[in-house]
N, C-alpha and C positions, 0 to 999 in steps of 0.2 A: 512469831518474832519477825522482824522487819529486819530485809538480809540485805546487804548491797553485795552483786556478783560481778565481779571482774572479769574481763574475757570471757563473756555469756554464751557466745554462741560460737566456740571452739569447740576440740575434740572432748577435754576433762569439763569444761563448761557447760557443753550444754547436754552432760548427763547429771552432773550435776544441781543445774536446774531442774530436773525431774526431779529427782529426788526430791530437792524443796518442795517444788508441788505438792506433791504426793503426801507430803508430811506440813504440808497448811503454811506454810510461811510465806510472807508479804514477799515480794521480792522485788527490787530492784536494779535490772541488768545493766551493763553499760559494755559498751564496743564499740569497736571503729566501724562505719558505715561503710560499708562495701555489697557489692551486689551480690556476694556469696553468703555474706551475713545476713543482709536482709532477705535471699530466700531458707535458712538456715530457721529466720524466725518468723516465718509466719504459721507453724503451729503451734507459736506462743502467742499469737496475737489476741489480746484481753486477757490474758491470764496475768501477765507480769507488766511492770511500768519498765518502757524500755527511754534510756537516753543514750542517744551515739552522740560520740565526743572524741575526745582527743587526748589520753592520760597527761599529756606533756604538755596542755593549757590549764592555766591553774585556775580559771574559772570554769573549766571545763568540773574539775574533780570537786572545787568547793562546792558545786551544786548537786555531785551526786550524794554524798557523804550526810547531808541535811534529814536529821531523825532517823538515823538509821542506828540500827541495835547491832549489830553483826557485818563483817566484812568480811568477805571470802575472796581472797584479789587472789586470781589467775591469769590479769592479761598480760601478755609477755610474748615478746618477739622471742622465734625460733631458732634452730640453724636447720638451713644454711644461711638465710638471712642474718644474722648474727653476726656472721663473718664477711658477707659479701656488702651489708650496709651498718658498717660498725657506728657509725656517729648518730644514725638512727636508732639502730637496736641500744647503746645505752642510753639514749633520749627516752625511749619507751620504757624499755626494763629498769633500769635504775632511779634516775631523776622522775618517773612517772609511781614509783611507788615513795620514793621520798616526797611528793607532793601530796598522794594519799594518806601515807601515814600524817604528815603535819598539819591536811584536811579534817583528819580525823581525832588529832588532837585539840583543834580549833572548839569541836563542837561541846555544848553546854554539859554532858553527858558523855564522853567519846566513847563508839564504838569498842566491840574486843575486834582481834584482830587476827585473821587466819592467812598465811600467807604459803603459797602451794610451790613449793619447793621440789627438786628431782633427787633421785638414786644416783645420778653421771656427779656428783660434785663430791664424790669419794675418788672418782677420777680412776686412773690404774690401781687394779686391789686382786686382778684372776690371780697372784702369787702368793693371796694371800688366801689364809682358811676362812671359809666361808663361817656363819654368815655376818653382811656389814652392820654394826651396831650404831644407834642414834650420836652413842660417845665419843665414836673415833673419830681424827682428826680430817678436814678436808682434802683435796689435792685439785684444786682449780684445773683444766685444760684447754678452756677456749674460751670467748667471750660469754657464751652462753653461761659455763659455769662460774666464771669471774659474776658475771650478774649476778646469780642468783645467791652467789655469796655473800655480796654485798649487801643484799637484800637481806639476807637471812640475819648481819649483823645490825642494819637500820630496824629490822624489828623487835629484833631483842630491847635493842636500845630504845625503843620507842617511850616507854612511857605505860603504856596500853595494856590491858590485858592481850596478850598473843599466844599465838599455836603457830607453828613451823611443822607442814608436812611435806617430807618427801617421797615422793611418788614411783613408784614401780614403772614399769612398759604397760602404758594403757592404749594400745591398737583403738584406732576405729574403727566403726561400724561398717564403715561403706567398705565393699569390697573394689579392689583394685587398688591405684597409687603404686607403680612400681618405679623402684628405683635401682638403678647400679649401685646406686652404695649399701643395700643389704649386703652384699659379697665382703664391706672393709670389717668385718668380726670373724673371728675363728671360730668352725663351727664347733669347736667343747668349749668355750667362753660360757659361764653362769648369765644364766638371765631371770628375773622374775617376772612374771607376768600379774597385771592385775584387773580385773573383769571392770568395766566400767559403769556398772551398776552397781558394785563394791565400791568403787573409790565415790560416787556421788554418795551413797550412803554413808560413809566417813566422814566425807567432808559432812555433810549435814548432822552427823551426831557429834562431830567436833563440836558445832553453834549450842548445841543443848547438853553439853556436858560443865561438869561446874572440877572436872580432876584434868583436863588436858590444856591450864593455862599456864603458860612458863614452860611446855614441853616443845620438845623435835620429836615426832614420830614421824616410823617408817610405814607405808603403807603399802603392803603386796598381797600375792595371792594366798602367800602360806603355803604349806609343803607341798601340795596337790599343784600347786604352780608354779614350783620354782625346776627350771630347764636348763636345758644347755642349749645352745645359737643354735645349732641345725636339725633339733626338734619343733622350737618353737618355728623355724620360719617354714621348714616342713609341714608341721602341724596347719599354717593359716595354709598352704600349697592345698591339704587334702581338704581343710575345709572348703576349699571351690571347687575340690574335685579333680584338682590339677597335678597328681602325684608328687612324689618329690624331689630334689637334686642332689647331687653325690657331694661329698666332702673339697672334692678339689673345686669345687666352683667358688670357694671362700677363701679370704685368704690364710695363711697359717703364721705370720708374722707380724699383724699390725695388732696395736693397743684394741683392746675390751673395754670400756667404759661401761659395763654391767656388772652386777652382782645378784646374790641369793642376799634377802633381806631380813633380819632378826625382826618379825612382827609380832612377837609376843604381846609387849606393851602394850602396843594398840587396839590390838584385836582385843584384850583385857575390858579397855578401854570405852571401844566404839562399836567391837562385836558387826564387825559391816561383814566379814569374808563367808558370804552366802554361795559362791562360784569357785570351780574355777577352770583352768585352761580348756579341759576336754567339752565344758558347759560351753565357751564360749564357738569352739569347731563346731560343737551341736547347733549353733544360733544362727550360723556361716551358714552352714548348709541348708539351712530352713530357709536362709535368708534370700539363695537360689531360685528358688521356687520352678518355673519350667527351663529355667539353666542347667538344672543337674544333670539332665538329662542330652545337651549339647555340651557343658562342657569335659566330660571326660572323651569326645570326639575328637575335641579342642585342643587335648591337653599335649600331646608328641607336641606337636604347632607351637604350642607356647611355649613348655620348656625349652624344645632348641632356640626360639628366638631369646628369652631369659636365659642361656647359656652364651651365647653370643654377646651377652652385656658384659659378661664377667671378664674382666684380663687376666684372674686365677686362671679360669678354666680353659683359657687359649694358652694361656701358658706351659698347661699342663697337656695339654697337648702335643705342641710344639715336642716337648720333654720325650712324651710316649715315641711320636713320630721318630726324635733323632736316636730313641733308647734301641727301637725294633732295627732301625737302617745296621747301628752298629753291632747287634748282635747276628745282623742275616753272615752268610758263609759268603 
């Protein structure tokens, strides 16, 4: 089959090109040209036709779209970009997939239409009993999620055959990427995790399935990967070997924008969920290779520096300090 991939050579993107691979289909990627991207794909180079472009030129998109059987559109602005470059990020997200999809209606034959939706556009739900089902209603919370709801209703509407998937916590590969903001989730907040060799095999058996058009599926690990916030960030800790952090380095009062995911349907369906969480620690640490052995050296070194980011955990500090002053005699 003849794919066109969106956001080819991102985190869900370009495991999900493997999988195509892997399973023979024509592919054709499209991305913004940037020097991350371009060293991203040069071990695709001859395998797939690649076009960089611009989703939010509309000659850009009318030329990717041209005899293609299947679309898999994952490009899409993130946060914190989202929020920090709003009039961008709905240029991108929104107005860049309402040009694909009306690209894609243009053509002789129009493509079906798979559009990769997240887990966060259930929005706050830790109140509620687990787990979130395809049926229930939205709760938008940031530009991000406003997009991709917007999107999810321009493909209903489209015309098209379509499939609406949304997406578990699918981690990269690359170890490292740290941020202060892992600490804004409370560490019992539900989380699912979903291996990213699963979600590329989903997506790829969404294209060759003839039962997943007109659906929203959710796509996660299934029970063997569904966590709570300070296992899972835990868990990637021990995969480099770096032990773990205690509870007060999180915070205990801000929104969860996670959930445990109802993946019955899908998995029925697409049968992708070959892994999960503990498979992918395993990969971590392979992934190591003469690291393993430097970084539990490493690891005192790092955690105090990664404690030092958290304002929970200075917080709680503070707290201990003035609790012991007032209890001495």
């Amino acid at each position: 089959m003849k794919v066109l991939l969106t956001g080819s050579m991102g985190n869900v993107g370009s495991n999900c090109l493997r999988s195509l691979l892997r399973h023979n289909h024509e592919v054709r990627c499209f991305d913004i040209r940037s020097k991350a991207n371009e060293r991203r794909f040069r071990s695709f180079v001859g395998r797939v036709e690649m076009f960089w472009g611009d989703i939010t030129r509309p000659d850009d998109v009318a030329a990717i779209v041209k005899d293609i059987e299947a679309v898999i559109h994952l490009g899409f602005m993130l946060p914190p970009l989202t929020d920090e470059q709003p009039e961008r990020a709905e240029a991108v997200n929104v107005e860049g997939t309402r040009l694909l999809i009306e690209a894609a209606r243009q053509e002789r034959i129009p493509p079906r239409f798979i559009f990769g939706s997240s887990f966060s556009v259930y929005g706050e739900t830790q109140h509620l009993p687990p787990p979130r089902k395809a049926t229930e209603p939205t709760n938008p919370s940031d530009n991000y999620t406003r997009h991709k709801i917007a999107c999810e209703a321009m493909t209903r509407n489209s015309g098209l055959d379509w499939c609406i998937v949304r997406l578990g916590v699918v981690p990269p590969r690359s170890i490292g990427g740290f941020s202060p903001k892992m600490f804004d989730a409370p560490p019992g907040a539900r989380i699912e995790f979903a291996h990213p060799d699963d979600v590329g095999l989903a997506l790829n058996n969404c294209i060759c399935s003839e039962e997943v058009w007109g659906r929203v599926l959710l796509i996660g690990g299934g029970p063997g990967s569904q966590l709570y916030y300070r296992d899972f960030v835990n868990g990637m800790l021990e995969g480099m070997r770096l032990g773990s952090l205690p509870d007060r380095a999180f915070t205990t009062t801000a929104s969860a924008f996670t959930d445990w995911l109802d993946t019955v349907e899908s998995q029925e369906l697409l049968q992708y969920q070959q892994h999960c969480f503990n498979d992918f620690i395993q990969e971590m640490r392979s992934r190591l290779g003469l690291g393993r052995y430097l970084m539990p050296l490493l690891a005192p070194l790092v955690r105090w520096w990664m404690l030092r980011q958290s304002p929970y955990y200075k917080a709680s500090q503070r707290e201990r300090v003035q609790a012991s002053e007032v209890a001495q005699p």
